[in-house]
DSSP file (Angstrom, degrees, kcal/mol; ACC not computed):
  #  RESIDUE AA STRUCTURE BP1 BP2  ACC     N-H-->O    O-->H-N    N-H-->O    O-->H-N    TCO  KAPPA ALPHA  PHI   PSI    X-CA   Y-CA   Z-CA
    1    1 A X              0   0    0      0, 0.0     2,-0.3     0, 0.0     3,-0.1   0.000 360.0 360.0 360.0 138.4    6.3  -10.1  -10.6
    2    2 A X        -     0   0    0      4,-0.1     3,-0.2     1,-0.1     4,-0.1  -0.625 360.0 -90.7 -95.0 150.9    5.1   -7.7   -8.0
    3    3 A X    >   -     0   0    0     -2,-0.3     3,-1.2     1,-0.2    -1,-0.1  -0.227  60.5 -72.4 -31.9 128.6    2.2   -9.2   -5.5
    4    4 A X  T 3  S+     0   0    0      1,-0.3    -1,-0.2    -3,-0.1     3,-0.1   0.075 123.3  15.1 -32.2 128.7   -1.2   -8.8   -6.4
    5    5 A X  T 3  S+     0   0    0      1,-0.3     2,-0.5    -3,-0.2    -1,-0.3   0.691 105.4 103.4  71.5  15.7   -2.4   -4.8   -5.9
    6    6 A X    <   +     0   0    0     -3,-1.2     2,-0.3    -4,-0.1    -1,-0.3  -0.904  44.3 167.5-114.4 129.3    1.4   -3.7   -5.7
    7    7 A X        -     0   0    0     -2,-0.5     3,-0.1    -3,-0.1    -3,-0.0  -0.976  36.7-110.3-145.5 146.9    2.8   -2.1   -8.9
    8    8 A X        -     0   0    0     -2,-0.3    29,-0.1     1,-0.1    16,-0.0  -0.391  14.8-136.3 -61.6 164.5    6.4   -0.3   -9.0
    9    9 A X  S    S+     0   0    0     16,-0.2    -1,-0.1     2,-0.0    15,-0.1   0.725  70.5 113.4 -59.5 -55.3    6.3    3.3   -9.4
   10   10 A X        +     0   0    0     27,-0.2     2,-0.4    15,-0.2    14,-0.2   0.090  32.6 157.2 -41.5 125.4    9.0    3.0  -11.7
   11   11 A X  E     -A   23   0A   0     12,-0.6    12,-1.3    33,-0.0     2,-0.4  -0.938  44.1-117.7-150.9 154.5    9.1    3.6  -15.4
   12   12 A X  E     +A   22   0A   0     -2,-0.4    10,-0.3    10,-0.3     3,-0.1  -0.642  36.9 178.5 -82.6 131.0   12.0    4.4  -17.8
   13   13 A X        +     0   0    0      8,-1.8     2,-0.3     1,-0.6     9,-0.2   0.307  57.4  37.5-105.0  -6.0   10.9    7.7  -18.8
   14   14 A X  S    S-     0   0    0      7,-1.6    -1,-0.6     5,-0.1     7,-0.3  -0.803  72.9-162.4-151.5 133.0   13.8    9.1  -21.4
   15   15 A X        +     0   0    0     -2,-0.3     2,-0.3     5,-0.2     5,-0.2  -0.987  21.5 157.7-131.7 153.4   15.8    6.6  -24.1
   16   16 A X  B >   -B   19   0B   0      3,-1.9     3,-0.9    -2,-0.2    -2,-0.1  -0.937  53.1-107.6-146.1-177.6   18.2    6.5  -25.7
   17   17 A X  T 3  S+     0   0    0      1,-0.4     2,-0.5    -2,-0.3    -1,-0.2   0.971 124.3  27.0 -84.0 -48.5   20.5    3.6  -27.4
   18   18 A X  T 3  S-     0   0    0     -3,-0.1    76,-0.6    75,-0.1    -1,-0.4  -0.545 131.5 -32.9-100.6  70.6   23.3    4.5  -24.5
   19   19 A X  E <   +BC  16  93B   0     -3,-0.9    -3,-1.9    -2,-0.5     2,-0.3  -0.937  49.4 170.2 130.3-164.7   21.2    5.8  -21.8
   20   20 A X  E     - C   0  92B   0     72,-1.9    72,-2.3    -2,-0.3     2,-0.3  -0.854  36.0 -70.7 144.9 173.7   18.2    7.6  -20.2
   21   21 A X        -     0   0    0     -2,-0.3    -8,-1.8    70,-0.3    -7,-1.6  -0.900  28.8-162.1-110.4 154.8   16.1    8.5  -17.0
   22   22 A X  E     -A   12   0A   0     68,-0.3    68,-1.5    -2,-0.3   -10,-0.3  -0.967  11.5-147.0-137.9 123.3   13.8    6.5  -14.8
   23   23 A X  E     +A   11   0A   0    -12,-1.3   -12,-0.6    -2,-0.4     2,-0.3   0.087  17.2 171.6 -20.2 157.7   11.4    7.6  -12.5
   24   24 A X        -     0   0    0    -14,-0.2    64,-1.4    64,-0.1     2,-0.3  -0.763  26.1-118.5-126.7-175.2    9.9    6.6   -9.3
   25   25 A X  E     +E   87   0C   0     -2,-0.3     2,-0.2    62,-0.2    13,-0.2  -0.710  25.7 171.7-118.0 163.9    7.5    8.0   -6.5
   26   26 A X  E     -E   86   0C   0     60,-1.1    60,-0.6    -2,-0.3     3,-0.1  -0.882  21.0-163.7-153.6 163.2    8.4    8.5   -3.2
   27   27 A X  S    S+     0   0    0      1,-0.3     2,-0.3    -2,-0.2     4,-0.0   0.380  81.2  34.1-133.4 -59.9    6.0   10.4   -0.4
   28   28 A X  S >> S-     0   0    0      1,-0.1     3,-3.7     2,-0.1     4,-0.5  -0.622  80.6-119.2 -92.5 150.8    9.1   11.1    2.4
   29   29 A X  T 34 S+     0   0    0     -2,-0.3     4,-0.2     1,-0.3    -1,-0.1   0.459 115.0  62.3 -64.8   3.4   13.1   12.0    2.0
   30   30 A X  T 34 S+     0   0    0      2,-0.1    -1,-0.3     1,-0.1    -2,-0.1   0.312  90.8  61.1-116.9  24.2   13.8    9.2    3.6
   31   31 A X  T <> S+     0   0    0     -3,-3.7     4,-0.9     3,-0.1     7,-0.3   0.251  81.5  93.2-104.7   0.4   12.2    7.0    1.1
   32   32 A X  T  < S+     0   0    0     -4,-0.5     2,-0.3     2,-0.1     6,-0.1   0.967 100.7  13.3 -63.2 -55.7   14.6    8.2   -1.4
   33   33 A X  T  4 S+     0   0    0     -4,-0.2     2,-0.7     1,-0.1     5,-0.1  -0.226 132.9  47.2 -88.5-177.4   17.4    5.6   -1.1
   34   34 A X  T  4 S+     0   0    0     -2,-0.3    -2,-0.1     1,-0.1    -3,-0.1  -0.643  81.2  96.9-177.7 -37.7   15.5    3.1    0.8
   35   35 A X  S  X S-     0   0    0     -4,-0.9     4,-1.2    -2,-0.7     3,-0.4  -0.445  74.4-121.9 -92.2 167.1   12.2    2.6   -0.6
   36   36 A X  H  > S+     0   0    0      1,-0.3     4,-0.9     2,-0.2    -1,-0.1   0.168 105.0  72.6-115.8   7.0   11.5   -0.3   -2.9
   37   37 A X  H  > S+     0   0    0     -6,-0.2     4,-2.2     2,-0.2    -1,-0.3   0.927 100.4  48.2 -88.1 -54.6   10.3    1.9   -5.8
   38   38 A X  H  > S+     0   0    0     -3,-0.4     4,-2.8    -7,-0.3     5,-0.3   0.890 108.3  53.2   4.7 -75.6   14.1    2.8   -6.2
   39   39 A X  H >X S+     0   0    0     -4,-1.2     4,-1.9     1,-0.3     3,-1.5   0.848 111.6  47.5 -41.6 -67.0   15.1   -1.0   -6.0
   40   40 A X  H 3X S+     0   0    0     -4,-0.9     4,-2.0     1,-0.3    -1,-0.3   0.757 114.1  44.4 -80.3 -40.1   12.6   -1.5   -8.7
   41   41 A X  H 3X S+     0   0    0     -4,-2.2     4,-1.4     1,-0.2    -1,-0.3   0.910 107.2  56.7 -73.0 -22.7   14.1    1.6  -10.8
   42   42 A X  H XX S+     0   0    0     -4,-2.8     4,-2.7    -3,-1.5     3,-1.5   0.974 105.0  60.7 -59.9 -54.8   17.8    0.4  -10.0
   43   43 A X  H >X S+     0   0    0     -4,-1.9     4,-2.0    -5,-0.3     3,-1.4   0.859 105.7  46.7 -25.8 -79.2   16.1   -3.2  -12.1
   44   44 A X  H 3X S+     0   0    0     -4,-2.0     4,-0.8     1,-0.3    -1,-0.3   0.635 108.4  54.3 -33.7 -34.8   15.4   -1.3  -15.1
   45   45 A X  H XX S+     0   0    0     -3,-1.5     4,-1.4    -4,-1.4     3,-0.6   0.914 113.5  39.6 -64.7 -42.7   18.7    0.2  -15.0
   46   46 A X  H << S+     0   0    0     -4,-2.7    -2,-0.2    -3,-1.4    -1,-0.2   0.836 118.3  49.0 -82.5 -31.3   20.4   -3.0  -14.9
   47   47 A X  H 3< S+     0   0    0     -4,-2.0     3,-0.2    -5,-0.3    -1,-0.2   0.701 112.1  46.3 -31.9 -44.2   18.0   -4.5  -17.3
   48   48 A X  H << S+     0   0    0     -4,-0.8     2,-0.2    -3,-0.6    -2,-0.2   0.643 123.3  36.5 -91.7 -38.0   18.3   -1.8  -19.6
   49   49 A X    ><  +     0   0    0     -4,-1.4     3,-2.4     1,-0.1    -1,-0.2  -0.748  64.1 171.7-129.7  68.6   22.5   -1.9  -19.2
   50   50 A X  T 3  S+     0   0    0      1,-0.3    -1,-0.1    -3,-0.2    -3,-0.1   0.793  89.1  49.5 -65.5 -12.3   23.5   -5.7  -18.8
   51   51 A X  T 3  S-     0   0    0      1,-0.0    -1,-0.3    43,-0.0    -5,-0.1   0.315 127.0-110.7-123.4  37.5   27.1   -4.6  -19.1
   52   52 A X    <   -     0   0    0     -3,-2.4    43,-1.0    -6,-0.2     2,-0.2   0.598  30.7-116.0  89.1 170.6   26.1   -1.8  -16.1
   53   53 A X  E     -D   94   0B   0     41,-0.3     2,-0.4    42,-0.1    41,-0.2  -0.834   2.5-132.9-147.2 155.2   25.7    1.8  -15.7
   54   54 A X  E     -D   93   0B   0     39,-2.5    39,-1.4    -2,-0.2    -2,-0.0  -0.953  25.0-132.3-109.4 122.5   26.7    5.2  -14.2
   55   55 A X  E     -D   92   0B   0     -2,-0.4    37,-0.3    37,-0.3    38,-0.1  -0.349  21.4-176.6 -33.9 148.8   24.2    7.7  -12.7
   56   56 A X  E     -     0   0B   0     35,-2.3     2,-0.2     1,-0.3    36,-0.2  -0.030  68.4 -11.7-148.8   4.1   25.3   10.9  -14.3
   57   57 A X  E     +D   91   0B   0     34,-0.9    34,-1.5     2,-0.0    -1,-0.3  -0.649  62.6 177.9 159.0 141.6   22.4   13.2  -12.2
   58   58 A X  E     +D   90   0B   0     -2,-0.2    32,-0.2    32,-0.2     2,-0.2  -0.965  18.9 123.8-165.5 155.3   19.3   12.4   -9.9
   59   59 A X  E     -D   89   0B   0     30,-1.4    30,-1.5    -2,-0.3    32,-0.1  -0.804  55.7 -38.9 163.5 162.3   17.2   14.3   -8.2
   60   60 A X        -     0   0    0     28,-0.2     2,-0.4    -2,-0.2    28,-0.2  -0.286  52.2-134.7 -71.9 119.1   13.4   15.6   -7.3
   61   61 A X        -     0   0    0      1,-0.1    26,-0.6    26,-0.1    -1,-0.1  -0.887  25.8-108.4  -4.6  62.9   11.3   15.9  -10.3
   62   62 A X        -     0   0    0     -2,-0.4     2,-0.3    24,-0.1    -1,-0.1   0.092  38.0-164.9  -9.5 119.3    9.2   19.2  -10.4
   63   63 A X        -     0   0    0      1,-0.2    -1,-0.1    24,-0.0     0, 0.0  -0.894  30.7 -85.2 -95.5 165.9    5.4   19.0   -9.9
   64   64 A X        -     0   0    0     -2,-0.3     2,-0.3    12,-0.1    -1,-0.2   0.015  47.7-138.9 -46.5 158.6    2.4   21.1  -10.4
   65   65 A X     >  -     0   0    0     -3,-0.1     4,-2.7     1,-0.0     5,-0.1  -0.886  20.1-110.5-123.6 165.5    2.1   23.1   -7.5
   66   66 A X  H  > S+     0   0    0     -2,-0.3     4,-0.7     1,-0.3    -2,-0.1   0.509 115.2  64.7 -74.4  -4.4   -1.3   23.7   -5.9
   67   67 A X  H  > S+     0   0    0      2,-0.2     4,-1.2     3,-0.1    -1,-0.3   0.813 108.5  39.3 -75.9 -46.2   -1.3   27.5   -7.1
   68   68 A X  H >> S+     0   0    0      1,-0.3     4,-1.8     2,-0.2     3,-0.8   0.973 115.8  56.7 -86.9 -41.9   -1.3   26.5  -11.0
   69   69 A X  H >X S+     0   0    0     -4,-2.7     3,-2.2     1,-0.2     4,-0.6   0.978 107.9  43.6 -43.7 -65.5   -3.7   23.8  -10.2
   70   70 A X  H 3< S+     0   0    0     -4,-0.7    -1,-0.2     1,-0.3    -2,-0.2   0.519 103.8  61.8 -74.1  -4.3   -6.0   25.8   -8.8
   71   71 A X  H << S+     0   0    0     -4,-1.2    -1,-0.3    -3,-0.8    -2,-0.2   0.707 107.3  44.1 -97.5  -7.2   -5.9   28.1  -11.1
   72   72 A X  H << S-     0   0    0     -3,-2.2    -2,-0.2    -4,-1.8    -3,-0.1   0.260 111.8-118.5-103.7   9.6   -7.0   25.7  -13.7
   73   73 A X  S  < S-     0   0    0     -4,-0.6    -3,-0.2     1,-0.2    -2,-0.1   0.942  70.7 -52.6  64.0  88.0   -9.7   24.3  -11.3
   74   74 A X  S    S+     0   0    0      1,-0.2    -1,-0.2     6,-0.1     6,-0.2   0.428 100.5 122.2 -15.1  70.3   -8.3   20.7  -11.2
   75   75 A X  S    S+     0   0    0     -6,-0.4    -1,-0.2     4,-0.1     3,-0.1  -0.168  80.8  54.4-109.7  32.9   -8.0   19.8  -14.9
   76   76 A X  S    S+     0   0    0      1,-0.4     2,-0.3    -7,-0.0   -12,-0.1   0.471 108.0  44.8-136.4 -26.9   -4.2   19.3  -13.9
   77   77 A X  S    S-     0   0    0     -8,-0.1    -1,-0.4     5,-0.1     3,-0.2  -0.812  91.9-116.2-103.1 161.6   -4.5   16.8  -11.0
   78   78 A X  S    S+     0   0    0     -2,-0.3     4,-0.1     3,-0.3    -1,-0.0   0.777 106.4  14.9 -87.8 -26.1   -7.0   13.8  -11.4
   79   79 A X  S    S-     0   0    0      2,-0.5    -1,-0.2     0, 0.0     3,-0.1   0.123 115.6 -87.3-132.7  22.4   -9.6   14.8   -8.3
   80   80 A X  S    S+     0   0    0      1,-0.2     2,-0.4    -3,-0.2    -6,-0.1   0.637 101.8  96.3  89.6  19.4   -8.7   18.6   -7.5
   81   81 A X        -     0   0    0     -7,-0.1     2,-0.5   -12,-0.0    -2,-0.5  -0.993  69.7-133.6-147.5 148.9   -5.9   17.7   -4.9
   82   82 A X        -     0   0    0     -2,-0.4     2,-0.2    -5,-0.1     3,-0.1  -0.746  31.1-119.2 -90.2 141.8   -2.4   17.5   -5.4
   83   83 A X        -     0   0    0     -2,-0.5    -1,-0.1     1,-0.1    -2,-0.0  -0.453   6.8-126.4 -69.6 137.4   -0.9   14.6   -4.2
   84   84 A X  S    S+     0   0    0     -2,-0.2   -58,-0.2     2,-0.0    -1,-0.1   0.957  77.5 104.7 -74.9 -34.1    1.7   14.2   -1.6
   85   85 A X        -     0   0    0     -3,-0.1   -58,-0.2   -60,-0.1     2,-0.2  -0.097  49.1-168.1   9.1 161.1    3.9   12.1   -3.9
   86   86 A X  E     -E   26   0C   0    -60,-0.6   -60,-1.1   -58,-0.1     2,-0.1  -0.678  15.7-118.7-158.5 164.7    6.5   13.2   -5.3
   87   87 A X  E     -E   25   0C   0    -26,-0.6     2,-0.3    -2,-0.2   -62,-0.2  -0.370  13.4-168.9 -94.9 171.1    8.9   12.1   -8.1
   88   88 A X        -     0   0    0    -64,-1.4     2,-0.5   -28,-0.2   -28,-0.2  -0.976  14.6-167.5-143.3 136.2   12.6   11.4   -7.9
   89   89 A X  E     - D   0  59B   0    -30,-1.5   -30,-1.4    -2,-0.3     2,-0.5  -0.997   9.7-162.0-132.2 138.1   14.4   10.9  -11.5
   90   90 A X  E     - D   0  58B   0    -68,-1.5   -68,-0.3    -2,-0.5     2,-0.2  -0.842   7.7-155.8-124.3 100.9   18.0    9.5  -12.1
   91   91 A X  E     + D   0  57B   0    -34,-1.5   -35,-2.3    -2,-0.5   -34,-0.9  -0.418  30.7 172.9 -66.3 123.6   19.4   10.3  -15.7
   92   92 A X  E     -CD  20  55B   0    -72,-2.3   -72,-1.9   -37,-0.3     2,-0.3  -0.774  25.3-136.6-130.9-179.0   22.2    7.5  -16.4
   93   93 A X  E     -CD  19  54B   0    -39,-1.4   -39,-2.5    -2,-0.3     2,-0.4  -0.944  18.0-120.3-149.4 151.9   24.3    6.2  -18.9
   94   94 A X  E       D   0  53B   0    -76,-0.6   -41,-0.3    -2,-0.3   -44,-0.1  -0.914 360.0 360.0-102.1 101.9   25.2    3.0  -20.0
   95   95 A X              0   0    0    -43,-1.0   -43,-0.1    -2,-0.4   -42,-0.1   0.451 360.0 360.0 -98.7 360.0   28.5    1.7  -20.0
């Protein structure tokens, strides 16, 4: 259970019976392996694949960029600024 005000990033975002992607945030590259939104998405995986899993691709998530935002006058971000976030997704398979 995460600490009071803490919640992962991390969310299962694709399923399937053998497989899927999970999500996190990160804000720097060197939060990519490291950071504890990871850990949390590695849980799911192993949660998800009690008898364990292979990564089969991961890698930076697209986001809106601040041109297409702004051309839709921030109905596409939640307050008219893009956030530095950004997502990291790792598609796996179950084995």
């Amino acid at each position: 259970i995460p600490a009071s005000g803490c919640t992962s990033s991390a969310k299962l975002v694709a399923e399937s019976e053998r497989g899927g992607m999970v999500s996190y945030a990160y804000f720097n590259d060197q939060d990519i392996l490291s950071s504890q939104s990871r850990r949390d998405a590695l849980r799911l995986l192993e949660a998800k694949c009690p008898g364990g899993y292979l990564v089969t691709r991961e890698g930076e998530i697209p986001r809106i960029s601040r041109v297409v935002d702004q051309v839709w006058k921030g109905q596409i971000s939640s307050d008219g600024q893009v956030s530095r976030e950004k997502q990291w997704g790792m598609q796996f398979s179950c084995k």
